[in-house]
N, C-alpha and C positions, 0 to 999 in steps of 0.2 A: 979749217973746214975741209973735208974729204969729199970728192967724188965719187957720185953715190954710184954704183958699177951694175948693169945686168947685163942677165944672163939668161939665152934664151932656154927655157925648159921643155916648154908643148907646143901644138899647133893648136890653138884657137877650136879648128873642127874636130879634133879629138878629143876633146873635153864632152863628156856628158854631162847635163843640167843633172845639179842635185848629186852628183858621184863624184867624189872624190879620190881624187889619182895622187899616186907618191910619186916624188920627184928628190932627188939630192944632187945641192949645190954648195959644192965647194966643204961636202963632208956635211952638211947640215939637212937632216931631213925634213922635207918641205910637202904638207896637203895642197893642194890646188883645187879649187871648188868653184866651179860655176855655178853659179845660181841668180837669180832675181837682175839678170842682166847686165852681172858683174863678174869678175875674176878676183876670187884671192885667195891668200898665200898665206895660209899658219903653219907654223912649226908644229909639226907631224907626232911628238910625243904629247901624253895627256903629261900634265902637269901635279895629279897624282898618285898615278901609277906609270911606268914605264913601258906603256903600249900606244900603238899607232895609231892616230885620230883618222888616218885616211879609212881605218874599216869601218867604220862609224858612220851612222846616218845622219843627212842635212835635212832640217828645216827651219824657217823662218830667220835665214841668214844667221846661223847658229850649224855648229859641227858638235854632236853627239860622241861622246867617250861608248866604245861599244862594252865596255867592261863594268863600267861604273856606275854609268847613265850621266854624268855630269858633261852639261851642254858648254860649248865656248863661242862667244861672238867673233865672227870670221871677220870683223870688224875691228875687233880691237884686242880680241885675246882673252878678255875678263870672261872667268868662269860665271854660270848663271842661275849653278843650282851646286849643291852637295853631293859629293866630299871632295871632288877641287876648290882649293881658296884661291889660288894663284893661278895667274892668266900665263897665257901662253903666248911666246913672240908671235905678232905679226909680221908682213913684209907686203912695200911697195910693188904694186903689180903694173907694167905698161903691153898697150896692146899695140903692136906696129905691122898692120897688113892681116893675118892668120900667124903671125908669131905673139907668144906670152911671153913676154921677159920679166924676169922676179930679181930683186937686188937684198941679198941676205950681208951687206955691206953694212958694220956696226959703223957708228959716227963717232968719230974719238974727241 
């Protein structure tokens, strides 16, 4: 089993509720979305088409493909409506003080 590794991305107060900021860790581009009094962390390409989820609008803890319209739970990656079938990685988010740390650490 591996240690799961983060890595701090944002500051907490620089996060806008509902907007979505790109981050890349470790070569992996990473959305970041606050909302409903959480942080998290999807991998930043729609699943499909090859465009950014961070331009994309949040609602009901759910990240909007701005291209497509096809929604993904910021929860767990699974698409929610058509034409993505496939979800999108998640990633663990911890909060320590005003720092975000994200761990895009696969589990081997």
């Amino acid at each position: 089993m591996s240690e799961t590794l983060y890595v701090r991305v944002a500051a907490l107060s620089d996060l806008e509720e509902d907007t979505p900021k790109r981050v890349e860790i470790d070569g992996v581009p990473v959305s970041l979305v606050r909302t409903e009094g959480e942080v998290f962390a999807i991998n930043d390409i729609c699943s499909h088409a090859n465009v950014s989820l961070s331009e994309g609008e949040v609602e009901d803890c759910a990240i909007e493909c701005w291209l497509h319209g096809s929604s993904f739970d910021l929860r767990t990656g699974k698409p929610s409506g058509l034409p993505a079938t496939r979800p999108v990685p998640v990633y663990p988010v911890k909060i320590e003080g005003d720092d975000v740390l994200v761990s895009v650490t696969q589990e081997s």
